[in-house]
C-alpha positions as CSV (number, residue, x, y, z in Angstrom):
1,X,5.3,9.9,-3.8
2,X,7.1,12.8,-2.0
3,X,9.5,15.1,-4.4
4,X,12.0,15.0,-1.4
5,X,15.4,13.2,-2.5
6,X,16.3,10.4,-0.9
7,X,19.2,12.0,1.4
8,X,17.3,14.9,2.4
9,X,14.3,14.6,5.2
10,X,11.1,16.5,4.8
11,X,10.8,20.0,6.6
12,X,9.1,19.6,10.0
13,X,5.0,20.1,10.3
14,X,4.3,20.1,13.8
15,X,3.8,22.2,16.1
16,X,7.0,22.7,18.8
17,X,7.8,24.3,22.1
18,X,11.8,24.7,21.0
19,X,13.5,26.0,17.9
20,X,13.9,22.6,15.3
21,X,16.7,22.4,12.6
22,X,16.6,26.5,12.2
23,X,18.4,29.4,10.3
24,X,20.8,29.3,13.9
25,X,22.1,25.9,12.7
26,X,25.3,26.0,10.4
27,X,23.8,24.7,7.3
28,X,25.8,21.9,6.4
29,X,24.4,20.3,9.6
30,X,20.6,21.0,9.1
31,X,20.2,17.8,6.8
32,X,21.4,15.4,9.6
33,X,19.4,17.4,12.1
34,X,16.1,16.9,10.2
35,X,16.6,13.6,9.7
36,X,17.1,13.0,13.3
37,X,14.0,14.8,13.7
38,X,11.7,13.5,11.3
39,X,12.8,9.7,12.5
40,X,11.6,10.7,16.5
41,X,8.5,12.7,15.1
42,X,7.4,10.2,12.9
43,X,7.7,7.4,15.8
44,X,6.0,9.5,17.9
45,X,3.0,9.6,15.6
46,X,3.2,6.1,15.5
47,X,3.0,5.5,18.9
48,X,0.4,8.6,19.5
49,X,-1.9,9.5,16.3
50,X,-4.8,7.4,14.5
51,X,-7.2,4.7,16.2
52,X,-5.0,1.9,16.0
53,X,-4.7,-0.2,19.1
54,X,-1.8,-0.6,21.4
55,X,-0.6,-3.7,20.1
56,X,-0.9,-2.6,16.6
57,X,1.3,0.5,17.5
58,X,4.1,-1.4,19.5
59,X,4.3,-3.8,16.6
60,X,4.8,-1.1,14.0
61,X,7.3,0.7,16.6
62,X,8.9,-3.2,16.2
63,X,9.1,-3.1,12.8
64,X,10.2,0.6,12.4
65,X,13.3,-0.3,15.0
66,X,13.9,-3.2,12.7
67,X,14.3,-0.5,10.0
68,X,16.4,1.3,12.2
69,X,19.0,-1.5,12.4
70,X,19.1,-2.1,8.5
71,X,19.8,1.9,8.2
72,X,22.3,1.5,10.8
73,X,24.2,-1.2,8.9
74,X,24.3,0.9,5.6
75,X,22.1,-2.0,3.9
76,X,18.9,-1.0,1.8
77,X,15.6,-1.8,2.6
78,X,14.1,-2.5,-0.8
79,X,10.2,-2.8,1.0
80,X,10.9,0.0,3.5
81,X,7.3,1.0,4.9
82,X,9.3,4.6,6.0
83,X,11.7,5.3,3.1
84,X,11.3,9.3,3.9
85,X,12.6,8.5,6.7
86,X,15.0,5.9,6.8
87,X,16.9,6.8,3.3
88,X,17.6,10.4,5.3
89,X,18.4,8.8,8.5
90,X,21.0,6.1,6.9
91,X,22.7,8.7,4.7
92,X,23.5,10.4,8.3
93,X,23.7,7.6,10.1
94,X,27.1,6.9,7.4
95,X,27.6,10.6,7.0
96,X,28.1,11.8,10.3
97,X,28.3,7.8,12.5
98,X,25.1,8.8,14.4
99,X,25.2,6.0,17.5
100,X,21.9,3.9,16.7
101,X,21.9,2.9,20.8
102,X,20.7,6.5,21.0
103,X,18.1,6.4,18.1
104,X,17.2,3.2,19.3
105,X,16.4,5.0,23.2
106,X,13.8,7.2,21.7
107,X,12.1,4.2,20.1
108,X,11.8,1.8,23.8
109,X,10.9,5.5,25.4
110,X,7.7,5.6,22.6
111,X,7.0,1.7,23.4
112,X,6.6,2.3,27.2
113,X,4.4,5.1,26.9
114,X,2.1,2.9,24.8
115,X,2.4,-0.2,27.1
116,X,2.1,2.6,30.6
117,X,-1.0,3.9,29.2
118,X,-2.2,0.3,27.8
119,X,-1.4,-1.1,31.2
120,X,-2.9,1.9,33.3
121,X,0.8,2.3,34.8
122,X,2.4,5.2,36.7
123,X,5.6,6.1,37.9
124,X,7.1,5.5,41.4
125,X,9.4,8.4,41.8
126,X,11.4,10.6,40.3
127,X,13.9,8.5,39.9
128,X,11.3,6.5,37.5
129,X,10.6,9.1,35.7
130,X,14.3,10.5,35.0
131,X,14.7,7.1,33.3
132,X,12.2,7.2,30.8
133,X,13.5,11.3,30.4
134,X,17.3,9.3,29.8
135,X,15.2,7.6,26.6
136,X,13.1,9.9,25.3
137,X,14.7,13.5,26.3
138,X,18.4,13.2,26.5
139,X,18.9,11.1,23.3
140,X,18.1,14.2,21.0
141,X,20.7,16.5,23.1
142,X,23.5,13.8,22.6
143,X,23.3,13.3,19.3
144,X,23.3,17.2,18.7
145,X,26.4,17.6,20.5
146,X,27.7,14.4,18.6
147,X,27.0,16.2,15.2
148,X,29.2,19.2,16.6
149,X,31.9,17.0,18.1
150,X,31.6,17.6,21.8
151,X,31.9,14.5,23.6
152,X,33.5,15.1,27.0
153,X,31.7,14.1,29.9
154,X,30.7,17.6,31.7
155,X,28.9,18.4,28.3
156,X,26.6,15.2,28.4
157,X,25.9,15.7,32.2
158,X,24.4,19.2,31.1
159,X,23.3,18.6,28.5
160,X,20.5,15.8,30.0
161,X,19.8,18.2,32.1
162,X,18.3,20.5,29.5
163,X,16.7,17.8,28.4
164,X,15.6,16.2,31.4
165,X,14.4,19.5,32.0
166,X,12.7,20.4,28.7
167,X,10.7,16.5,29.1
168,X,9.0,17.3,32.5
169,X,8.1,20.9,31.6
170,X,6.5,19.2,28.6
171,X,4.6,16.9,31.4
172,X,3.7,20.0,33.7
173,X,2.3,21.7,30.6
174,X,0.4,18.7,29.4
175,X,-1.9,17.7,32.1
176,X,-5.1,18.8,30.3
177,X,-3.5,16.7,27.1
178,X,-2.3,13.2,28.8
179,X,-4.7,12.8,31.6
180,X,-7.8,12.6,29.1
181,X,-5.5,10.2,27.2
182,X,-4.9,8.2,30.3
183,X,-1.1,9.0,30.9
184,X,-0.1,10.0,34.2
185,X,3.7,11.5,34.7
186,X,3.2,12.6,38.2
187,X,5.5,10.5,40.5
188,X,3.6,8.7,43.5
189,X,6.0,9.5,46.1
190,X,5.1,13.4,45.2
191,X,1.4,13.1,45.1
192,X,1.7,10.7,48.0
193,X,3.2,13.8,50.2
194,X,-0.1,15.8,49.1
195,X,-2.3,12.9,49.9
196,X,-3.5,12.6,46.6
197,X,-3.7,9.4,44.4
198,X,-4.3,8.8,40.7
199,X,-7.9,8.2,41.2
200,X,-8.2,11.8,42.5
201,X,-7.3,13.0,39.6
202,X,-10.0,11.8,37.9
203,X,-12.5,14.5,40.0
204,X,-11.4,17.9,38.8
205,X,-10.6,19.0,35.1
206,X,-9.8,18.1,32.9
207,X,-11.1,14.6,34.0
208,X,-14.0,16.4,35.1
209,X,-15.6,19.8,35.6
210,X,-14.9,20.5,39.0
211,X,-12.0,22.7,39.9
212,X,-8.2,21.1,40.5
213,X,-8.1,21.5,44.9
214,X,-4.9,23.4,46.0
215,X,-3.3,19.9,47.0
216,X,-2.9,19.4,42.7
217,X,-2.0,23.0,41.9
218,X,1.1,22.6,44.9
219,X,2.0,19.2,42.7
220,X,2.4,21.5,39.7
221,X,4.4,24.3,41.7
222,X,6.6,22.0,43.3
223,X,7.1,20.0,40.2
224,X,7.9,22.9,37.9
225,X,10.4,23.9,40.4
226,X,12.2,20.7,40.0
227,X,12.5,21.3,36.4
228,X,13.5,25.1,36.5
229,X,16.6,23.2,39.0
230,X,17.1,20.7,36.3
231,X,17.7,23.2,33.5
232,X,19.4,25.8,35.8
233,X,22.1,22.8,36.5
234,X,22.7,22.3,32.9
235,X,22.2,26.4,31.6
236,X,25.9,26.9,31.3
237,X,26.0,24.5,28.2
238,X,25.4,27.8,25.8
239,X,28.6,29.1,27.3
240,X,31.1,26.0,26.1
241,X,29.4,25.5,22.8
242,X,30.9,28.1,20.3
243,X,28.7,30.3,18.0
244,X,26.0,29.1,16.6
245,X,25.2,26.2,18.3
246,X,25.7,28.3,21.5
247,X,22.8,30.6,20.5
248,X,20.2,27.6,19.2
249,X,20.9,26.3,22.6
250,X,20.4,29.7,24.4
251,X,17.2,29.7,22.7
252,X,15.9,26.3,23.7
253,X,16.6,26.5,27.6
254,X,14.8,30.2,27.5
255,X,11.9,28.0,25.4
256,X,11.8,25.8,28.2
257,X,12.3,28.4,31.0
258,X,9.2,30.5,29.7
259,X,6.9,27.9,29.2
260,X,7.7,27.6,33.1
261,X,6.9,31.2,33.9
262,X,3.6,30.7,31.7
263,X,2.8,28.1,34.1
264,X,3.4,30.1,37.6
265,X,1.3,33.0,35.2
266,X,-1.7,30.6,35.4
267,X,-0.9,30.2,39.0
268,X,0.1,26.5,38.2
269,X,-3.2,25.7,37.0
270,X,-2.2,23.5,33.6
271,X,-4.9,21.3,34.5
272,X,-7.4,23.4,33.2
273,X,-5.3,25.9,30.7
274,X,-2.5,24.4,28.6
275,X,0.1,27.3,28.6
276,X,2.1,27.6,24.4
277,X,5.0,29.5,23.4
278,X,3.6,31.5,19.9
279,X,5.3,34.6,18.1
280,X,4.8,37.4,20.7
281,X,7.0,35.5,23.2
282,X,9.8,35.7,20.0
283,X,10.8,39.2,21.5
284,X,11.3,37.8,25.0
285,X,12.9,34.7,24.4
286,X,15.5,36.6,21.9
287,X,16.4,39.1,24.8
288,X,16.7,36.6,27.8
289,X,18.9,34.7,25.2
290,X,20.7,37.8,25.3
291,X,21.3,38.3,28.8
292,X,22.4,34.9,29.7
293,X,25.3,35.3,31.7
294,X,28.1,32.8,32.8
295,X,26.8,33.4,36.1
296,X,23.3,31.9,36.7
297,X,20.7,34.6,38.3
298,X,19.7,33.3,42.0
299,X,16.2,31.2,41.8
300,X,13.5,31.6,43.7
301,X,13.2,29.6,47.1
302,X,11.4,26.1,46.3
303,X,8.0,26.0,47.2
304,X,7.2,23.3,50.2
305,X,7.6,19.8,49.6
């Protein structure tokens, strides 16, 4: 049985792209933070990790937003199956009057990814695909900015657009990740434009040893680009926020940002190379953080569509 008290979520374990729950956080809201985290973490093992099958997952995703609910209402769960994280979560949840519509978004954005990749689905457009980012992306940023009291609309707007932002550069990164386990984020109407298909993808790596043709590495460029626009439209967050939380966001658009330039680095090959923030880009992201400005530098014209 973990040591961890009740109230107080476990420290995270996995491997991130963007700063979780850290020193830049005012203490007194790192608990609530955690928990936050730890609930969407563990769902996402759920829904991702092990050998059990797709039904098996969407019913213990069932179960977990069942969970969810009880937490919500303040009631104790005297069987819970996640009491690490659900007597963390419902201490916030009371605490702090996290919304449980937005806890409950990350949980149908888990379930779809399960039933798309079950069901061999893809997305139509970008307008698809922003929809599922609403759910599992822009969740997270709202209930940060709800833990620091910023509520008015202009906030929200940006901040899903980090968010937005930060999803798909996950997705650009990731192709060498999802396509061998059968997800597919690239919206039709783009690869339609580049004559390309989802069955194409299945000839060059990492579905197979041949080399992605220029047709898929354009997908990547033009794609990226979208999300570079994306978190460019929601950048001057970091300047309404004040102190702390101003800088923890400064640090997670320049997470996202570089991960982006690692990808034009590899010439937008993430089909073959999966590009990772580690401690050597610490210096760079710390001094880009640095230079933000309230003005936004120009960007770079957009690659053909």
């Amino acid at each position: 049985m973990s040591a961890t008290p009740p109230h107080l979520a476990a420290p995270p374990a996995h491997y991130e792209n963007f700063p979780v729950a850290s020193w830049l956080c005012p203490p007194h809201l790192r608990p609530p933070i955690a928990a936050i985290y730890h609930f969407a973490r563990t769902a996402d093992d759920i829904a991702d990790e092990g050998d059990a099958s797709p039904d098996e997952r969407l019913a213990q995703l069932r179960a977990y937003r069942e969970e969810l609910a009880v937490a919500a209402r303040g009631e104790a769960t005297p069987s819970s199956r996640w009491p690490q994280v659900f007597g963390p979560l419902a201490h916030s949840i009371a605490q702090y009057g996290l919304p449980e519509a937005l806890l409950a978004d990350l949980l149908s954005a888990f379930m779809q990814d399960i039933e798309k990749t079950r069901d061999r689905g893809t997305y139509a457009d970008r307008a698809e695909l922003l929809d599922y980012c609403r759910r599992s992306a822009n969740p997270i940023g709202r209930l940060l900015l709800h833990l620091y009291g910023v509520h008015d609309a202009q906030a929200l707007a940006q901040s899903d657009a980090i968010c937005s932002a930060l999803q798909l550069i996950n997705f650009w990164q990731d192709p060498s990740v999802d396509l061998p386990r059968g997800r597919f984020y690239f919206p039709l109407t783009d690869c339609g434009r580049r004559g390309l298909t989802p069955e194409n993808f299945k000839v060059f790596a990492p579905l197979s040893r041949a080399e992605p043709p220029q047709e898929a590495i354009n997908l990547v460029s033009v794609l990226s680009h979208w999300a570079r626009e994306l978190m460019t439209e929601g950048a001057p967050l970091v300047h309404r926020l004040p102190g702390r939380m101003g800088w923890e966001l400064r640090l997670v658009v320049q997470g996202g940002l570089r991960i982006l330039d690692k990808i034009d680095d590899l010439g937008f090959d993430t089909f073959s190379q999966r590009p990772t923030i580690g401690k050597f880009d610490a210096p760079v992201l710390l001094w880009n953080a640095l230079r933000m400005r309230r003005q936004w530098r120009p960007m770079k014209a957009a690659p053909p569509r």
